[in-house]
Structure formats: structure tokens, C-alpha cells
N, C-alpha and C positions, 0 to 999 in steps of 0.2 A: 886508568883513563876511561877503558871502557864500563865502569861501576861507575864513574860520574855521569857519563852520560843520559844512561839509562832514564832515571828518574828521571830528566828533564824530559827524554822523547815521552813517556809517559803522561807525562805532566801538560805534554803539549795536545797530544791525542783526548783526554780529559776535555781541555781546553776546548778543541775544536768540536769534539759530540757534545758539549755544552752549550755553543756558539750555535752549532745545528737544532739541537732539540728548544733553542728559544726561537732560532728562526721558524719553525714547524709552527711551533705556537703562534708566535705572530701573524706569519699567515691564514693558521685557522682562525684565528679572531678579527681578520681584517675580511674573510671569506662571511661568513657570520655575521656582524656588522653590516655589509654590503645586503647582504641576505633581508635582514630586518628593517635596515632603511631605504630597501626596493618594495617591500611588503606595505611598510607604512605610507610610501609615497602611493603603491598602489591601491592601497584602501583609500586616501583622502581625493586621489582622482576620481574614482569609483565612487564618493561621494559627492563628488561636484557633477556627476553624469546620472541623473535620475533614471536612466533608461537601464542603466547597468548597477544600481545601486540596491542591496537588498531590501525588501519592507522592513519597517521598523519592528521589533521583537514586541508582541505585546506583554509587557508585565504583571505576573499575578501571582497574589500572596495563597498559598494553599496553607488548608486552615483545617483537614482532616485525611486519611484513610481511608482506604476502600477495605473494610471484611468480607474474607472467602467467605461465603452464604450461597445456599441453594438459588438457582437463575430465576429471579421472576417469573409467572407467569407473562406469555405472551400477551401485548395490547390486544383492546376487545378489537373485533370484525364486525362491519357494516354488512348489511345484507344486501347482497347484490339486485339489482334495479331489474320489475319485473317484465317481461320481451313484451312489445306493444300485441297486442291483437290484429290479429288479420284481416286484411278488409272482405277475403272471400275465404268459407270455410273450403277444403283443400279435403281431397280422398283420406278416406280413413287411414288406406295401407301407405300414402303418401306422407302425411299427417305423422305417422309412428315412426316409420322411417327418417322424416327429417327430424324430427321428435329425439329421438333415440342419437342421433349423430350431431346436434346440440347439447345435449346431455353430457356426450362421451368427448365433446370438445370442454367442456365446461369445467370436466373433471381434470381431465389432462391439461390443457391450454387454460390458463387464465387469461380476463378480458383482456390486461395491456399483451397480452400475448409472451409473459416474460418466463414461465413454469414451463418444462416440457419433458417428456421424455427422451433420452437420450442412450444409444447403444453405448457399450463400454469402451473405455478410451482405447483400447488395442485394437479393434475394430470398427472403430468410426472415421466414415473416409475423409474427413477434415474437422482432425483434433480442435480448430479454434471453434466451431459452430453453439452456438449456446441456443438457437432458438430453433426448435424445428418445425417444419411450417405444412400444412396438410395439400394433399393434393385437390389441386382446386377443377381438374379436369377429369374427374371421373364423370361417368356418365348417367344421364335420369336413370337408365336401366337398371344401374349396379348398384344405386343410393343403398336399397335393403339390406344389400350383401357389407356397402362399406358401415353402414348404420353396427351391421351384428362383431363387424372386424373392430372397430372403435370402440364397443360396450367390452368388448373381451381384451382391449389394450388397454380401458380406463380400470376393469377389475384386476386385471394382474400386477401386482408389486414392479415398479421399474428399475431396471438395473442400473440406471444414474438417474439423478435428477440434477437437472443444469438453471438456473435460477441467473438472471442480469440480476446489472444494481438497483432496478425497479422493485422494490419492495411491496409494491400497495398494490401488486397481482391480486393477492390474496387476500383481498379486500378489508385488511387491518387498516386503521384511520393513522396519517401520520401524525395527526396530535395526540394520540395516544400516547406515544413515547415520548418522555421526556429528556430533550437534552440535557447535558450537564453541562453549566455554565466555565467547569474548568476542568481538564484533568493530566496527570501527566505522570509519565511511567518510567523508572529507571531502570539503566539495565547493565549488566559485568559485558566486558565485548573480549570476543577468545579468536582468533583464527591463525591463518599462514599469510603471509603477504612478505615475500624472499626470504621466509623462516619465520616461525611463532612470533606473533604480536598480541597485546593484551590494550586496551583500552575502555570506554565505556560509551554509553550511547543513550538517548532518552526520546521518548515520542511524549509530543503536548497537544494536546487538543484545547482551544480557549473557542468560547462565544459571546456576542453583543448583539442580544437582539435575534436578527436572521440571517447572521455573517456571523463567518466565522475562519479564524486564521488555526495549520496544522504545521507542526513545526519537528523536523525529526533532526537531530544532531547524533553524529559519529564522531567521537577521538580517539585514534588509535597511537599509543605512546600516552608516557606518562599526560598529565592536565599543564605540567611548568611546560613542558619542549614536545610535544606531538608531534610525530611522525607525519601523519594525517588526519584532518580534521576536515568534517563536509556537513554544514548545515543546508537544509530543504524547508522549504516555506510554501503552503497552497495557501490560497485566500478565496474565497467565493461566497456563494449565498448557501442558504439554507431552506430545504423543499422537502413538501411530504413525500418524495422520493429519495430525500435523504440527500449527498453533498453536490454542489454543480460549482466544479470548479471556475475561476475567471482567469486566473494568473499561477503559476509554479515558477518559481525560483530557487536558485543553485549554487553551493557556492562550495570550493573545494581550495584545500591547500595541501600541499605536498613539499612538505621541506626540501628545498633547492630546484625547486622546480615555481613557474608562473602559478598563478592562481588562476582560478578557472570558473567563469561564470557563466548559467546557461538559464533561459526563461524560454516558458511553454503561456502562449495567451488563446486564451479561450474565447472568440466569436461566436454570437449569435450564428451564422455559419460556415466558422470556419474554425480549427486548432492550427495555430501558427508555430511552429515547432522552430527549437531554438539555431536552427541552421535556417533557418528564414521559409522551409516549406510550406504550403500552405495546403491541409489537409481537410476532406469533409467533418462540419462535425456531428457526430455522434453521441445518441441518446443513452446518457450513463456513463457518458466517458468521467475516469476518475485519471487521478496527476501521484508521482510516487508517493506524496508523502500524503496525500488525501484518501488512499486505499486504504490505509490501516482502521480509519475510521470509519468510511465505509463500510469495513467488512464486521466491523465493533455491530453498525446501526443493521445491518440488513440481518445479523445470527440475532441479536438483540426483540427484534419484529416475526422474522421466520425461523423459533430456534427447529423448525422440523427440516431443516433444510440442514443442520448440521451432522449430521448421523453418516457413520463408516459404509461408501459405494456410493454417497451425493459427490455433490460439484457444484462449484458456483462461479459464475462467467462474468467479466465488462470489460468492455474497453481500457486502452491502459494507454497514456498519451507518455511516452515519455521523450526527452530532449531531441532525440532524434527519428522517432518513430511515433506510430501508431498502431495498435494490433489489438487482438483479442487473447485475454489470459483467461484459462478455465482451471481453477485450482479443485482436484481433487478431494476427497475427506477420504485419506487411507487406513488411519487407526486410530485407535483411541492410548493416550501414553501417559506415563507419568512424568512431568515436571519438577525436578528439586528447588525447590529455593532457600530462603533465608529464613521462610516463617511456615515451613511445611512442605510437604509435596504438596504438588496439584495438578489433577485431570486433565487433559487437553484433547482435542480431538488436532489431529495432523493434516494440515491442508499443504499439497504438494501441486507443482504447477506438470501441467502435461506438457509435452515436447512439443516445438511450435519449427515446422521443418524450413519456417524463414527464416529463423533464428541466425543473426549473424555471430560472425566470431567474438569472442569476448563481450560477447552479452552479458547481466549478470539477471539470473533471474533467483526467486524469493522462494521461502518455504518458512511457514506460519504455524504455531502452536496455540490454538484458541480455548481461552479457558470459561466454560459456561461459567461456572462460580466466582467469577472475580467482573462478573458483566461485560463476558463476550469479550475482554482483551486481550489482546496477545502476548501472550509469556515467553515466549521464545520464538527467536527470527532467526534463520540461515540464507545471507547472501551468498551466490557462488559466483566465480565466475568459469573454474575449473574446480575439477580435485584439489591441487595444490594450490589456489587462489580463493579464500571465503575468509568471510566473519561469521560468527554465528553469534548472540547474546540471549540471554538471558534475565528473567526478572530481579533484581537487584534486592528490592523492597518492597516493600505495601505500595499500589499507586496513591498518588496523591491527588485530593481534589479542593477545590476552589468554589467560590461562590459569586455569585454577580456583581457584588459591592466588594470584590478582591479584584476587580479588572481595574485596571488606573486610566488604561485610555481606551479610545476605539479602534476596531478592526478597521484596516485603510480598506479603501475601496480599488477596483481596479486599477494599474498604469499600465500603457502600453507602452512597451518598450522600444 
């Protein structure tokens, strides 16, 4: 009696983990389904609300390669405009003195005032500073003495040199440089994010004219079902100081989690940061995904600024904030890729003691031979929280007659 039973208790237990692992199933695909058709309704909303709605992606056909080659020489230099004459001739020993402490500002301080000397990061009583400004209350008596102090700071080698996004200090012409009408970089993406993830990531730069849209996209997980996916969009004009952002846009998704969109609008004067603050604005300020280009055009104009013990400093607008980054040049490294090593100098950011928690700040791999782009990114936001990627392939570039539409112009959100 009990051999007959058996098999049926068996038979039933079968039964029922069978009954259970469809029900598993079913609810993950009813969880998932929900998922997708909260995503969809959220993007079609998000497109009926133009304030919350991305710019449109501008399309372009890239139609060649960039070759590692030796960096250009830097665009030619205007000769600086000669100091008007005096209306009364001034003492000789005056004369040399003020003489000498124009010279030694000249050498040091360029005219927008954006060059300077700077003590090194571990002894500089505020890491964000990128401009140092001279003492304007010394007295007639001591001119001679600061005249002989400035000629012996403008001859000695400076132990940083700190550089804004003002390029045209150094009196290079910004039509000397030629923008490139389209470019765009891929890249393998490696980090931790609640254990190893891999995905991929690419920076686009596109132009029409004197606008211009920069576009950075992260997928972290396969391309079918990503984990995480965050495109970045700046849009603004184009100046012989290189980019002046108007709008930054954000867009992020996180499987089972809301999407999340954030916009930064740039005022005449004001940065309207995407919790509604409203902030001074600021000469040079760049947006996250506008910096990479930035820092493309200003090594591109000043490559003397690139070299191991520099630094180069701008304001940095991001969704909730405003502050000053001064990325270091720590070393010079080798880069593997897919079609060779290659060169980079290592720009690392300095500690910024506002820094709030889970900030994620950046670190940049610039390569002079491939025109000043960045081969290698490291996000962090801890130790056990980054992405880092790397160059994938050859960048790609585009030509004017490969843009299908135009750069939109500003929205305010």
C-alpha cells in the first residue's frame, strides 16, 4: 500500500514546484511588462511636456577616421596691442620700475588675466582658485622692490600653471582653429556598480555654423536590456573662447527604478540649475557634457599648457551645483587600444573640500596625437563605485554636408 502511494506523493510535489515555478514566471513578466509600459507612457508624456523633453539628437553620417599623427602645430599668435603713450614723461627710476612690473605682469598674467602662477596643489590655501590676482596696495615706495620681485617670478619656471577656459590669453586668434564640423568617439565601459558591469559609452561632438550640440551617452549592461543608460546633451554657441553653453540636458534610466531628468539653463546672468536655483553666471562656465570639448579645444590652441606639474581650471555647472574644477597634469601614460598604444598625459581633479557625498568627480586621459581627445575617462564616485572606459576605435568624423538638420536653439524649461 505504501509503494503505491509513494509515486503519486511524488507526482504531486512535482506538480506543485511546477505550478510554482510558472507562477515565478508569470509574475516576473507581468513585473517587466508593467516596467516597459510605465517607461513608454513616460517617454510619450515627457514628449508632450517640451520643458521636460530632450533635444532632438542631431543625425550625422561620419564618412572617415581620425590617424594617430603627430599634434599640430599650435594656431598662429596676434601680437599683443602696443600700451598707449603717456601724456607726461614720468622719472626715469619711476619709468623702469613701472616698466619692469608691466613686463613681469605680462609674462605671468596674460591680458584676460586667465594664465597665472600657481603654488602646488598640497599647499594652496584654496585648491579651487585658478586666477591669482596681484597686490594692488603695495605702495609708491616699494614699486622698485615689487618691480625686482615680479621680474625674478616671471624668470623662474612655475610650479603649476592654472589656465580658465579662456583660451585667447595667449593671444592665439580663435579663427585659427578650425572646428570640425563632426566627431565622435567610442568607447568599451568596465566598472563596479553592486559588483562588475561592463557596457559602452560614446562622446559626439556635431556643428552648424556657430552652434553647436555635445552629446555623451553611457550603457551600462548588455545594448538588448541595460542595467543603466544616461544620455547628456549641451547645446550653445560657439566663440573665439571656445564653447558657451545655453542649455544642459539629462536623461537617465535605471531598470525598475523612475527615469530621471535634469536641465541646467544658462542666462545672460544667471545658471539656473536643475533644482530651480538660481546662480551668478560665470565667465567660462562649461556644462558635463561640454567639458570634454572644451578641454579637446583649449590643449588644441595652448598644447604648452599640457605638460606633467600644469593644471587647467573652469567653472563646472552641474544639475545641482556650481563650483570650480582645477584638473591637474600628473603623468604622462600609456593607453592600450584596439589599433595601438597611445600617449596621454593624465589630468586628475584636485579635492574640492565642498565636495558633497556621492559626488562623482572625473579623471581624463588626453591624447596630443589623436587631436587632444580623450582616450580614457574614469568616473568615480567611491572606490567601489566607477566606470572607467576607454577608446574602443578610431574616432570618427563627419563633414558639413553629413548634418541632416540644425542645432536647436535654446528652450527654457
Amino acid at each position: 500500500m505504501d509503494g503505491g502511494l509513494r509515486p503519486k506523493t511524488f507526482a504531486g510535489r512535482g506538480a506543485t514546484s511546477r505550478r510554482r515555478l510558472a507562477w515565478s514566471a508569470l509574475v516576473i513578466a507581468v513585473v517587466l511588462l508593467h516596467g516597459a509600459v510605465t517607461r513608454e507612457l513616460a517617454d510619450r508624456m515627457a514628449q508632450l511636456d517640451p520643458a521636460r523633453a530632450m533635444p532632438e539628437r542631431i543625425a550625422v553620417a561620419y564618412v572617415r577616421t581620425i590617424e594617430p599623427e603627430a599634434p599640430p602645430p599650435p594656431p598662429r599668435a596676434v601680437a599683443a596691442p602696443a600700451p598707449r603713450p603717456a601724456a607726461r614723461r614720468a622719472p626715469r627710476r619711476v619709468a623702469a620700475a613701472a616698466s619692469a612690473v608691466q613686463a613681469a605682469a605680462s609674462a605671468v598674467e596674460a591680458p584676460s588675466a586667465v594664465v597665472a602662477e600657481a603654488a602646488p596643489p598640497a599647499s594652496a590655501p584654496d585648491s579651487d582658485t585658478t586666477v591669482a590676482s596681484a597686490d594692488a596696495s603695495a605702495s609708491a615706495s616699494a614699486a622698485a622692490s615689487a618691480a625686482a620681485t615680479a621680474s625674478a617670478s616671471a624668470s623662474a619656471p612655475p610650479a603649476s600653471t592654472v589656465a580658465s577656459a579662456d583660451p585667447t590669453a595667449s593671444g592665439a586668434t580663435g579663427d585659427a582653429f578650425e572646428w570640425p564640423a563632426s566627431t565622435r568617439i567610442s568607447y568599451e565601459l568596465v566598472g563596479n556598480y553592486r559588483g562588475e558591469v561592463s557596457g559602452s559609452a560614446q562622446v559626439e561632438w556635431i556643428r552648424m555654423a556657430e552652434r553647436y550640440q555635445a552629446n555623451v551617452d553611457l550603457v551600462v549592461g548588455p545594448d538588448f536590456s541595460p542595467l543603466i543608460t544616461r544620455r547628456m546633451t549641451s547645446a550653445g554657441r560657439i566663440t573665439p573662447s571656445g564653447l558657451v553653453p545655453e542649455r544642459y540636458d539629462e536623461d537617465t534610466h535605471v531598470v525598475f527604478r523612475d527615469r530621471r531628468r535634469n536641465s541646467v539653463v544658462f542666462d545672460s546672468d544667471a545658471v539656473i540649475l536643475a533644482n530651480g536655483e538660481r546662480r551668478d553666471q560665470v565667465a567660462g562656465v562649461q556644462d558635463t557634457a561640454s567639458q570634454f570639448i572644451q578641454l579637446t579645444y583649449l590643449f588644441s590652441i595652448r598644447p604648452e599648457l599640457l605638460k606633467v606639474g600644469a593644471a587647467v581650471g573652469f567653472p563646472l555647472a552641474l544639475p545641482r551645483a556650481l563650483d570650480t574644477y582645477v584638473y591637474d597634469v600628473v603623468e604622462m601614460e600609456t593607453v592600450n587600444s584596439p589599433f595601438g598604444p597611445l600617449r596621454a598625459f593624465h589630468l586628475k581633479p584636485r579635492p574640492r573640500p565642498n565636495r558633497r557625498p556621492g559626488s562623482l568627480s572625473a579623471e581624463f586621459w588626453i591624447a596630443p596625437e589623436l587631436r587632444y581627445l580623450p582616450v580614457r575617462i574614469r568616473i568615480e564616485q567611491d572606490p567601489q563605485t566607477f566606470i572607467e572606459v576607454t577608446i574602443a576605435k578610431k574616432p570618427e568624423m563627419g563633414s558639413a554636408e553629413t548634418v541632416t538638420s540644425s542645432v536647436p536653439e535654446r528652450k527654457t524649461p
